[in-house]
C-alpha angles and dihedrals in degrees: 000000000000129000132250086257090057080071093056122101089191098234095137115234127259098211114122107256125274085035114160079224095070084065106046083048086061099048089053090056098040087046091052086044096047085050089045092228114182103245087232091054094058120082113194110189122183145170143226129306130043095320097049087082098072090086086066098057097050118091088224148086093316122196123172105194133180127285117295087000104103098105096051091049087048101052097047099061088050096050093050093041104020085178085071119103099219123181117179114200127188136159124256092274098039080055108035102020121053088355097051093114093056094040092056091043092048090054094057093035094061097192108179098266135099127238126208120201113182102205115204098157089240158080092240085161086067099033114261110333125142128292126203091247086045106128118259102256089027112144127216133140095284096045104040089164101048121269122277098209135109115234130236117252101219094198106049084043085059100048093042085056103041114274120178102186123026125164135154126226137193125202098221080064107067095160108060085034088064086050103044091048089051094053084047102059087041092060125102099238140014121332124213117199124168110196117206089228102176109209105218103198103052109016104066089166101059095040123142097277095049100054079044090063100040107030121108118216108220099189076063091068112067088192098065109113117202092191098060104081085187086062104045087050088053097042090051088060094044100057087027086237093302095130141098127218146060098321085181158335144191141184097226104154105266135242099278102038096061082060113117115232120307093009082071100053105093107258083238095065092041127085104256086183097113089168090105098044093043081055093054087048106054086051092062088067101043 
């Protein structure tokens, strides 16, 4: 078994110190090297915006992709090479913002991949405008006199759309954040994990010390079921989102094995050399 540093590139990373994005980086990492997972055998795909770098500090598959674009990208890749350990990673807008769409279908898709949303409740790319999942009242440069929004809530999003697989992660707690990526990329289907990723520089309300003061730790409350899809919803509504931990996971049968015959045989095992069928087919019509 490797080492979290096995999974560096050692390019060394461009987030202002002290970044919530520095941690979930090295979870990643830790959770590829506790699987033991062969660098060449791991795809991480990401989108625009601070935490779009993340692809060019693994030592891994990379692929920087467009803005709100991850998920496409990273299905993709899966579906063509299902051997592939892929994770896709965005920020809350890349994810809830102009990749909504994708974000919603993915859910209900469930193709077998993992996908890592660090939430800081901001557009730190553009320095300090809203989020949707920006709080109601909350004041940046482009909203001087508090948003008037409601925010989305990402997890009940998840569960109303399929889910299999949705967890929240902090990155003051590394931790629980290692363990819950590594249940993520062991589970059968696709993994939803919202990390709390406080962005130091333009968001002075959700720092460390507040998500200190107003998280919920669900590994704390023996009598969370993850199972019960009734319960996490509820849950969610009960702490308004503000937990970590696995909300909630299923064993519903995943995107590729509910593929008949040969369209579930991955593309990279199959004969792609139509010459002799395009030959057959020509004489048809001679």
């Amino acid at each position: 078994m490797g080492t979290a540093k096995d999974y560096s590139n050692q390019t060394t990373p461009t987030w202002c110190p002290g970044c919530g994005d520095f941690s979930v980086l090295r979870s990643l990492q830790a959770a590829a090297a506790h699987l033991d997972i062969e660098p060449h055998n791991l795809a991480v795909v990401s989108g625009i915006g601070c935490s779009g770098r993340i692809s060019g500090y693994m030592n891994a598959y990379g692929f920087h992709s467009i803005h709100g674009r991850s998920l496409p990208v990273a299905q993709s890749i899966k579906l063509v090479n299902p051997k592939l350990t892929v994770v896709a990673s965005g920020g809350d807008g890349d994810g809830f913002a102009i990749g909504t769409a994708h974000t919603i279908h993915a859910f209900r898709r469930n193709i077998d991949m993992t996908y890592i949303v660090m939430n800081n409740q901001i557009y730190g790319l553009t320095k300090g405008h809203t989020s949707p999942l920006s709080q109601t009242g909350f004041v940046t440069k482009s909203t001087p006199y508090g948003s008037i929004e409601t925010p989305i809530k990402p997890g009940i999003l998840a569960l109303a759309a399929g889910a299999t697989f949705v967890a929240q992660g902090f990155s003051a707690y590394q931790d629980q954040l290692v363990d819950i990526i590594i249940k993520a990329i062991q589970h059968k289907g696709f993994s939803f994990i919202n990390v709390f990723s406080p962005c130091v520089t333009f968001n002075k309300t959700n720092t460390y010390q507040w998500f200190r003061d107003h998280l919920v730790n669900l590994d704390d409350e023996p009598n969370h079921a993850i199972g019960d899809f009734q319960k996490a919803m509820n849950k969610y509504i009960e702490t308004d989102g503000l937990f970590t931990g696995i909300l909630y996971q299923n064993t519903n049968p995943d995107y590729y094995s509910k593929l008949p015959g040969e369209r579930g045989t991955s593309v990279v095992e199959q004969d792609l050399d139509i010459r002799h069928k395009f030959d057959e087919l020509m004489e048809d019509f001679m």
